[in-house]
C-alpha positions as CSV (number, residue, x, y, z in Angstrom):
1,X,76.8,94.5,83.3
2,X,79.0,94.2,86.8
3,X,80.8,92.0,88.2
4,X,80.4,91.8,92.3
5,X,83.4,89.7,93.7
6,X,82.3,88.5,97.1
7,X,85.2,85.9,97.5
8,X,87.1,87.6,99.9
9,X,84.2,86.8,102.2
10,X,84.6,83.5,102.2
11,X,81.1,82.2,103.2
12,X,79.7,85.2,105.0
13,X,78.8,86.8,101.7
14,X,74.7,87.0,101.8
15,X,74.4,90.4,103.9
16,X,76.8,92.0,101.3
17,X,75.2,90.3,98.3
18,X,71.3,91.1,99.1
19,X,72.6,94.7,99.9
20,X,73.6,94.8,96.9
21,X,70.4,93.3,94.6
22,X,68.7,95.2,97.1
23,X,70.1,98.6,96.9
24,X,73.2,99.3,94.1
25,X,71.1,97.9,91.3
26,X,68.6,98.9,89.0
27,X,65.3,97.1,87.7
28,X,66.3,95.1,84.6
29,X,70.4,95.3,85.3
30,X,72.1,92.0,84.5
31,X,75.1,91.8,87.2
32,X,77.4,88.7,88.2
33,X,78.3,87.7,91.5
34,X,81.6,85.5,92.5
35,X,81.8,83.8,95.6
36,X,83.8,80.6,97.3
37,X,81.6,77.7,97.9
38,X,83.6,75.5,100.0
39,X,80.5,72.9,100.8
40,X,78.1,73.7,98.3
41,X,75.5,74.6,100.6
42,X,75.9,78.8,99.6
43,X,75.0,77.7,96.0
44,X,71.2,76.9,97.1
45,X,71.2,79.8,100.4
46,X,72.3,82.2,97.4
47,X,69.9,81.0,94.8
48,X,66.7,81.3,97.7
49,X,68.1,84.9,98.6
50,X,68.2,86.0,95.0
51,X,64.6,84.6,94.5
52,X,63.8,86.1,98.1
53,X,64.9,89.8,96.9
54,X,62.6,89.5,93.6
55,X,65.5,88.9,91.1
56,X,65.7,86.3,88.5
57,X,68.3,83.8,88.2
58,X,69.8,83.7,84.6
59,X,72.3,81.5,85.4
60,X,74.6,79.5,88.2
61,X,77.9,77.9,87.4
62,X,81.0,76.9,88.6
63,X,83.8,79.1,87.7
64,X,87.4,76.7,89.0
65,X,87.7,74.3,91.5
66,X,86.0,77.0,94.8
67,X,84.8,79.8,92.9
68,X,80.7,80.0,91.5
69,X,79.0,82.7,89.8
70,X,75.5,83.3,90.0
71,X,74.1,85.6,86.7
72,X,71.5,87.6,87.9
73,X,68.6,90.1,86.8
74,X,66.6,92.8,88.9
């Protein structure tokens, strides 16, 4: 399992996470993503990009007070 850590990208994280799901994993890998979620709004965009690339969601929860991670499988 791998851990992605898109915080440093503030909100502009969904290029760099459907590259990603799209190209560095494998069919069946399990990986985590981190990202800041400031509004709350990248918690749904991320969940309909994840579903959009073909990947399930295992999981979605908040991680402190900005952070989120979204479980996901190929």
């Amino acid at each position: 399992m791998k851990r992605y850590d898109l915080r440093h990208l503030k909100e502009n994280f969904d290029d760099r996470m459907k590259e990603i799901v799209t190209n560095e994993i494998t069919a069946g890998e399990v990986i985590i993503f981190l990202f800041e979620i400031g509004d709350f709004s990248p918690i749904q965009r991320s969940a309909d990009l994840i579903k959009a690339c073909g990947c399930e969601l295992i999981n979605s929860l908040k991680f402190n007070e900005v952070d989120w991670t979204l479980v996901v499988r190929k």
